[in-house]
C-alpha positions in Angstrom: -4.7 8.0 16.7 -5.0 8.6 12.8 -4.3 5.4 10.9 -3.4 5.4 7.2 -3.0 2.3 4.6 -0.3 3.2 2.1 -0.3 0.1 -0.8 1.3 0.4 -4.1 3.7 -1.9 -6.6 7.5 -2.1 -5.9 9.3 1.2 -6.6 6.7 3.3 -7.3 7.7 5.7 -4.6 5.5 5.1 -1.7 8.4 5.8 1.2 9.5 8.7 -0.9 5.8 9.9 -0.8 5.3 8.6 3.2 8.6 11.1 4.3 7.5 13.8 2.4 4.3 13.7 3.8 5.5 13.2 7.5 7.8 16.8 6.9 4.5 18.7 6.1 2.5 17.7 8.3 2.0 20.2 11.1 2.8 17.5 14.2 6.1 16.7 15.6 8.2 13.5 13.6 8.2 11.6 16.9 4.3 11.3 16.4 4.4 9.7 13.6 5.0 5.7 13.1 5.2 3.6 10.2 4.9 -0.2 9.8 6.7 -1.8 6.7 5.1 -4.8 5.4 7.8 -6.8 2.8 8.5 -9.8 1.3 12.1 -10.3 1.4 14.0 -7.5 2.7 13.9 -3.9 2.9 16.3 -0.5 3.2 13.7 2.1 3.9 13.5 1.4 7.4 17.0 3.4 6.8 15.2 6.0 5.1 12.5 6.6 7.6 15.3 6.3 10.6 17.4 8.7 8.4 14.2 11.1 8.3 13.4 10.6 12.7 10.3 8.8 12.0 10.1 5.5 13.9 9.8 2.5 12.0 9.2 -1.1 12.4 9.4 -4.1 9.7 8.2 -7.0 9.0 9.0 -10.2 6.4 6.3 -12.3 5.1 8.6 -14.5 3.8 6.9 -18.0 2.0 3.6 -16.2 3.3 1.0 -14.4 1.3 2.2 -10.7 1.8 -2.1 -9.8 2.5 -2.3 -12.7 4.7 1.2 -11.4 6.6 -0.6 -8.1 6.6 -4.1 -8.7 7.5 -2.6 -11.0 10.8 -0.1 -8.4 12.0 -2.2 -5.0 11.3 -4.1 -4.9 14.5 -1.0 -5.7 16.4 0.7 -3.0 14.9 -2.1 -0.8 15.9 -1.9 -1.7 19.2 1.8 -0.7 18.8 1.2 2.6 17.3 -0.9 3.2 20.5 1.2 2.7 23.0 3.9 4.3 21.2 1.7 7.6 21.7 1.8 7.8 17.9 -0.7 10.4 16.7 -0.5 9.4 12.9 0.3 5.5 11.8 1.0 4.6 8.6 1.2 0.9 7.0 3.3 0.8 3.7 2.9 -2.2 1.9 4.1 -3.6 -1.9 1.5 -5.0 -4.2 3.7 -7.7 -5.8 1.0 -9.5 -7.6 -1.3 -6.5 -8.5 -4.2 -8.7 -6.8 -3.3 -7.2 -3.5 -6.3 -5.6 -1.0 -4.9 -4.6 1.9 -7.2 -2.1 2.9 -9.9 -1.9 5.4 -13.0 -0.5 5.6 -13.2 3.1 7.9 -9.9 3.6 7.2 -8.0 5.7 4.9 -6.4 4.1 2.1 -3.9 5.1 -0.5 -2.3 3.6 -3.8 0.4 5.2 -5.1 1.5 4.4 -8.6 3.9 6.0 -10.5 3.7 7.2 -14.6 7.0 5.0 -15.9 4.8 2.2 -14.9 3.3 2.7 -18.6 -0.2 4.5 -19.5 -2.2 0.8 -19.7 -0.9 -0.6 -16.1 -3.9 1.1 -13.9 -5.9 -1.3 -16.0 -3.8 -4.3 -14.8 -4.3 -3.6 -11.1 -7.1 -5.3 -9.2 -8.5 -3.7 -5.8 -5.6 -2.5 -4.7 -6.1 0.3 -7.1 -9.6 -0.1 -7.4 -10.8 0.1 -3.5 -8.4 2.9 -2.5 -10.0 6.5 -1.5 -6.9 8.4 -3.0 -5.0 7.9 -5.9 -1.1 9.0 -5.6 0.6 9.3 -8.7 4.3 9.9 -9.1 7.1 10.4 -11.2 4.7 12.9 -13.6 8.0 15.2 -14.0 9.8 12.9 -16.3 6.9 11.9 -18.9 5.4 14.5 -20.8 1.6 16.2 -20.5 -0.1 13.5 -22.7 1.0 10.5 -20.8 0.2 12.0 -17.7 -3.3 12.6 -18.6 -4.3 9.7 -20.7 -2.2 7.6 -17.3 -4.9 9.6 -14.6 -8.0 8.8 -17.0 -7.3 5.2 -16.8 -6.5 5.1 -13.3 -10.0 7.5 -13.6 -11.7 4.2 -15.4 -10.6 1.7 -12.7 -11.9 3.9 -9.5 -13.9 6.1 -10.6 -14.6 7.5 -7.0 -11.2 8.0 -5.8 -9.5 11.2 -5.5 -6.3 11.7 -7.6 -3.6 13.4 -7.0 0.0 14.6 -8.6 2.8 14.2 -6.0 6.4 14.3 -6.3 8.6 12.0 -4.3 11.8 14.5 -4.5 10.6 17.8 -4.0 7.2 16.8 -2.3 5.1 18.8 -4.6 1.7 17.6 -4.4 2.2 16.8 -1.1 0.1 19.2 0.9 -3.3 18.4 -0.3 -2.6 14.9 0.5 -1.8 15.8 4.6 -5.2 17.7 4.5 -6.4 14.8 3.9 -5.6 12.6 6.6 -5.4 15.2 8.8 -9.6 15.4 8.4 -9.6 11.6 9.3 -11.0 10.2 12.1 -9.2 9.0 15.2 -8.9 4.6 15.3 -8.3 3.1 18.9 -9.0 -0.8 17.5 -9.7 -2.9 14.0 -11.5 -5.6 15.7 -14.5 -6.8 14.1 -13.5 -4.2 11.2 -13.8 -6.1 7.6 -11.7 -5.8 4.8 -12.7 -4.5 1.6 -12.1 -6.6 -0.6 -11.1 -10.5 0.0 -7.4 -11.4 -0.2 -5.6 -13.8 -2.7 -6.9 -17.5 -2.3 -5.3 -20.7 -2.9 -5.1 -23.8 -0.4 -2.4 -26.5 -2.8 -0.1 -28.3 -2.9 2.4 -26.0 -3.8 1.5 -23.5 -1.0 2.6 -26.3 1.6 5.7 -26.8 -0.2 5.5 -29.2 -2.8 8.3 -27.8 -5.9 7.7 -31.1 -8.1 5.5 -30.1 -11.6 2.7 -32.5 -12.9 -1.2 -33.2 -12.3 -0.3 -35.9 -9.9 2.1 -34.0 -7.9 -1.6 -30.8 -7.5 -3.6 -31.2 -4.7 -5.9 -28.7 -3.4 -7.7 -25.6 -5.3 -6.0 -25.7 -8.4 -7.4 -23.4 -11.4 -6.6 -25.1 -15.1 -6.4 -23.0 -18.3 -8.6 -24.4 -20.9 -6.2 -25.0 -25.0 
């Protein structure tokens, strides 16, 4: 079974991009799987089921969406398996722009859309920076300039990735991408497989539940700001 990583910030068009994707690719819809890592709560489960893809979600909650992600992702492999899925795709939303939720030997993808504003590929850490293709969207409603000077920075932050022009409504762009992953090779476990990049850290006070503000109420790895 093909396995994909799909990571991105909120609304930049990553189901829009995942559907699109699963209608050109030359394989039947019921072989194809996606698991939806969120914090809250979601509606594009409805999307996906709207579009005959099955889907499965999941709430981190209090919890570190990369920590959610990285102890559920072989479990939803395992899934994808059994389910006789021959392409599995994890979507997942880079809330804090610090997010690296992909692993190594498998593809991974960042989509990131233009309205985000030309200087934002510079504010993304390895989400952006570690993933093999670049997925940029919404390029229809800014104009020729921004879209370039918008791919060179995302150019300056991963210089290795490959970048590509899709869009989420009509799906142009989208066929270059499905060669892609359809040249990737086949995954039947992540055990022993390493991350590439290590997650967010903090062990505090406030991550066990403490709301209360002041130096006597911080325990734990705290980082201070020197004024």
């Amino acid at each position: 079974m093909k396995f994909i990583t799909v990571a991105g910030p909120p609304s930049s068009g990553k189901t829009s991009v995942i559907i699109k994707l699963a209608q050109c690719l030359d394989i039947p819809k019921e072989s194809i799987g996606v698991v939806k890592f969120d914090c809250l709560t979601s509606f594009d489960n409805l999307s996906y089921k709207e579009a005959g893809i099955s889907v499965k979600t999941g709430f981190s909650g209090k919890i570190c969406p990369d920590h959610f992600f990285v102890s559920n992702v072989e479990n939803a492999l395992q899934w994808g398996i059994k389910s006789d899925f021959q392409i599995l795709i994890t979507e997942s939303a880079g809330l804090c722009n610090r997010c690296s939720p992909y692993i190594k030997g498998v593809l991974s993808i960042c989509v990131i859309d233009n309205l985000s504003g030309i200087n934002t590929p510079r504010k993304i850490g390895p989400m952006l920076k570690y993933a093999d293709i670049v997925v940029i969207t919404k390029g229809d409603i800014v104009s020729q300039a921004e879209r370039e000077v918008f791919a060179f920075n995302v150019k300056q932050v991963n210089t290795s990735a490959k970048i590509m022009f899709v869009n989420g409504i009509t799906g142009q762009g989208v066929f270059l991408l499905a060669k892609y992953i359809q040249q990737t090779r086949d995954i039947t476990s992540l055990k022993d497989s390493k991350l590439r990049f290590t997650m967010p850290a903090s062990v505090c006070s406030y991550c066990t539940g403490e709301t209360r503000i002041g130096e006597s109420f911080q325990m734990g790895m705290m980082k201070k700001m020197e004024f």
